[in-house]
C-alpha positions as CSV (number, residue, x, y, z in Angstrom):
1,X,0.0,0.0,0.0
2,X,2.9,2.3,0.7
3,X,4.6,2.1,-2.5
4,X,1.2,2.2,-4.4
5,X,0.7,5.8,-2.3
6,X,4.8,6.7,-2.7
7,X,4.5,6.2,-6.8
8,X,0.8,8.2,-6.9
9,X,2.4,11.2,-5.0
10,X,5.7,11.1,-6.9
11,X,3.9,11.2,-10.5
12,X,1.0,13.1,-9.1
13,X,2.5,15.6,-6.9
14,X,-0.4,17.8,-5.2
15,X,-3.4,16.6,-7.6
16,X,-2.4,12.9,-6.3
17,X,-2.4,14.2,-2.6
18,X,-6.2,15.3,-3.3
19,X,-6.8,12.0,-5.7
20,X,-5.7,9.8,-3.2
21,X,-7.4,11.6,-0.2
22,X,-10.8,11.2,-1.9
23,X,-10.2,8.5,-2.3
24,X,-9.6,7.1,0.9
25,X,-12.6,8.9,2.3
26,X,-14.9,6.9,-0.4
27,X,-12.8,3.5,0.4
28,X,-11.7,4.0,3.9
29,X,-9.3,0.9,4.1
30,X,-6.2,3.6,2.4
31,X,-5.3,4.8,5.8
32,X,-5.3,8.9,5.7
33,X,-2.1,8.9,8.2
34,X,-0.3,7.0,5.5
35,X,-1.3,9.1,2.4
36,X,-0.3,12.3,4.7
37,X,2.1,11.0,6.1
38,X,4.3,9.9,2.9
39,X,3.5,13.1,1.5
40,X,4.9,15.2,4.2
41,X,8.1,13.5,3.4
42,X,8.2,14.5,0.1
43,X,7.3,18.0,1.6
44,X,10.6,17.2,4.0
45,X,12.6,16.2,0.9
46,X,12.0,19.9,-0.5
47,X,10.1,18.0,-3.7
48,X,6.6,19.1,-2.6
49,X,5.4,22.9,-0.6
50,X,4.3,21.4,3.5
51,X,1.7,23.8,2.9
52,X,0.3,23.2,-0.2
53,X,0.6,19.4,0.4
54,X,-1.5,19.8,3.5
55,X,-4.3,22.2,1.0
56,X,-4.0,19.8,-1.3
57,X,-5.0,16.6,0.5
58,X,-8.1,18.6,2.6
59,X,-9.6,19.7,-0.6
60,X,-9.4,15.7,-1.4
61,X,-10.9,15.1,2.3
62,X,-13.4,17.4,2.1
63,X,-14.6,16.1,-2.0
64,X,-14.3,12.5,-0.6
65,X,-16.4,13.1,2.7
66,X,-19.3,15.4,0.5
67,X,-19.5,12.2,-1.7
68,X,-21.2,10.5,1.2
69,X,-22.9,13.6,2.8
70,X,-24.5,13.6,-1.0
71,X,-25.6,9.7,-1.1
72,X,-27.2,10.9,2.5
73,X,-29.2,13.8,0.7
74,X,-30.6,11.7,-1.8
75,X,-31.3,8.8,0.7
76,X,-33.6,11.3,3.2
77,X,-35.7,11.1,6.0
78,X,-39.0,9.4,4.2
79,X,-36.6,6.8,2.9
80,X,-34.7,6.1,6.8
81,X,-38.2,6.2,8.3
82,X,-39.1,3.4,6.2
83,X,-35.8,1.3,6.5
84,X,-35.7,2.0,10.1
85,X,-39.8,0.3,10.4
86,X,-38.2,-2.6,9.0
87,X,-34.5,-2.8,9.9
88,X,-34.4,-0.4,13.4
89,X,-33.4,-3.2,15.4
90,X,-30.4,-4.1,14.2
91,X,-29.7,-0.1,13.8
92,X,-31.0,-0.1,17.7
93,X,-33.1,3.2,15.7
94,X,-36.7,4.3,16.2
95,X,-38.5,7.6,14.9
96,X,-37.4,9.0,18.9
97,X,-33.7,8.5,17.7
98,X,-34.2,9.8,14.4
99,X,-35.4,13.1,15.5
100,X,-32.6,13.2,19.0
101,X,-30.1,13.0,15.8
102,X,-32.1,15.7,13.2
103,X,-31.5,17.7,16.6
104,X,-28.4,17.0,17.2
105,X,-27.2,17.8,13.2
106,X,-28.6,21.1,12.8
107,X,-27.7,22.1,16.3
108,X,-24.1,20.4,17.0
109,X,-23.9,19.9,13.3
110,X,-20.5,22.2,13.6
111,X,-18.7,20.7,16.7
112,X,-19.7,17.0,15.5
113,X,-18.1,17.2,12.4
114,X,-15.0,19.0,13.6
115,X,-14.4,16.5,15.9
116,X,-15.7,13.2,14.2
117,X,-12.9,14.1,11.3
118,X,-10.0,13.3,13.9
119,X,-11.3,9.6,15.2
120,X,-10.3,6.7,12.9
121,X,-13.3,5.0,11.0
122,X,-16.0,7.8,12.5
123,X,-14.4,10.6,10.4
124,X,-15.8,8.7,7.2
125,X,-18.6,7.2,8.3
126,X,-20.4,10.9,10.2
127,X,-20.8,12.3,6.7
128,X,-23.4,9.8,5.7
129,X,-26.2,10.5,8.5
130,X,-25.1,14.3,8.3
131,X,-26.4,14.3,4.7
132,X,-29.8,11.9,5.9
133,X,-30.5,14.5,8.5
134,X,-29.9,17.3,6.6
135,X,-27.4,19.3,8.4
136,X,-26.8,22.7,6.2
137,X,-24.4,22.2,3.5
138,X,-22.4,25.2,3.9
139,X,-21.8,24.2,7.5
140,X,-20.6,20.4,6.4
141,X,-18.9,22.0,4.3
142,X,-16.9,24.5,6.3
143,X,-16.2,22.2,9.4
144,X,-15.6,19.1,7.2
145,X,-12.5,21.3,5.8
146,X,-11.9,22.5,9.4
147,X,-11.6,19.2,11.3
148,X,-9.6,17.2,8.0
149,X,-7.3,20.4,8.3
150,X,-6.1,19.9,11.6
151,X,-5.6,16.1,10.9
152,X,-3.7,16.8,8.1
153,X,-1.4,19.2,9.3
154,X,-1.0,16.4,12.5
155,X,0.2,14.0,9.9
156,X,1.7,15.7,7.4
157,X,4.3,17.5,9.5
158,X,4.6,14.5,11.8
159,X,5.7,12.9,8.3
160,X,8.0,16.3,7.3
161,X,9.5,15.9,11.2
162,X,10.7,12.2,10.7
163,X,12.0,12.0,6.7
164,X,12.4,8.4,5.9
165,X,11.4,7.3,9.6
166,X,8.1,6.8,8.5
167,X,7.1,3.4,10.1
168,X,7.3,5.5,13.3
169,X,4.0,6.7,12.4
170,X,2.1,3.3,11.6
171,X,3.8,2.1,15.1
172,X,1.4,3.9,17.0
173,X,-1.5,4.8,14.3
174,X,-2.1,1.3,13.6
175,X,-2.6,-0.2,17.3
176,X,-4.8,3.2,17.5
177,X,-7.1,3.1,15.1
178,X,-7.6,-1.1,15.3
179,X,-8.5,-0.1,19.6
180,X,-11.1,2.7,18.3
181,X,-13.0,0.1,15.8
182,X,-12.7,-2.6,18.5
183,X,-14.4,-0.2,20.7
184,X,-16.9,0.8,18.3
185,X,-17.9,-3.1,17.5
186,X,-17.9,-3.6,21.3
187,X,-20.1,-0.6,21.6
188,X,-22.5,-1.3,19.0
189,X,-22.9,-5.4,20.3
190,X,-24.1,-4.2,23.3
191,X,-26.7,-1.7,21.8
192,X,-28.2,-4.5,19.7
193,X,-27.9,-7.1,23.0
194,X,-30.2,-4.2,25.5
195,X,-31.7,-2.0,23.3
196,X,-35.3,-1.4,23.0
197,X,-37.5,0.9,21.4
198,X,-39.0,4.2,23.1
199,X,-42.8,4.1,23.5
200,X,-45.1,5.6,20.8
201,X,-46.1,8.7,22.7
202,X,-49.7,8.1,20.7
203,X,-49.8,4.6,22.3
204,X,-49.2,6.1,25.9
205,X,-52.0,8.6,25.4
């Protein structure tokens, strides 16, 4: 995977930062911290601008994540509604959930994604139910471009810092981001094992 992303960078210079940065937003298993990471070398190397590399691969974030935040759009609420009737369960969703996360989108919209951008597997997978409960374009946009900036510049000058050290990176990025989807399987097992639906507040009355 390393060479694949050394040889894009080296013949694509800045447009394969953004390429391959889409890219790994769309197929998640190309490991940001890698892409960045190499490239900040390069940067280190004096054959790329730290700067521009660090532009470069956000603008690729931020295009990879909206590519989700769109297929979110054009899914909806009528269309979860009726997916969650049938499949809520294994979602541990119900209509009560649905509107605590409309809520939480176009009020938190901002903070969630800033922060969501900098946790391993999360930072793809927000955009998604931030397009399905409509958070305001403009303000994915913004804060999507935010929170992949400051990741970027973590790992692209982490990458300029240690030149052709780079496995010091994956030595602690890899055990990292395998804990956090651990936790989030561990997380979501429970859910399924206790969770139950709220009451219909028309059934109560």
């Amino acid at each position: 995977m390393s060479d694949f992303v050394i040889d894009l960078v080296a013949r694509g210079g800045y447009w394969g930062v953004a390429f391959l940065m889409a890219l790994e937003n769309v197929f998640p298993p190309i490991p940001s911290e890698v892409i960045m990471g190499l490239a900040g070398i390069e940067a280190g190397k004096g054959n790329m601008n730290l700067w521009a590399v660090i532009l470069a691969g956000t603008i690729g974030s931020v295009a990879g994540n909206y590519f989700w935040y769109a297929i979110g759009r054009a899914f909806g609420l009528k269309r979860l509604d009726h997916f969650v009737a049938r499949w809520g369960r294994w979602f541990t969703l119900d209509r009560y959930e649905i509107d605590r996360f409309t809520l939480l989108f176009h009020r938190y919209g901002g903070a969630t994604m800033f922060f969501a951008r900098m946790i391993p597997t999360v930072r793809t997978l927000i955009s998604l139910p931030a397009g399905i409960f409509e958070m305001s374009r403009t303000k994915f946009l913004v804060w999507t471009f935010a929170g992949a900036g400051v990741w970027n510049v973590v790992f692209a000058g982490i990458g300029y810092q240690l030149g052709a050290r780079f496995e010091e990176i994956d030595k602690y990025t890899g055990p990292a981001s395998t804990a956090v989807i651990g936790i989030i399987i561990l997380v979501y097992v429970i859910r399924v094992i206790f969770w139950r639906p709220h009451p219909d507040p028309v059934q109560q009355d």
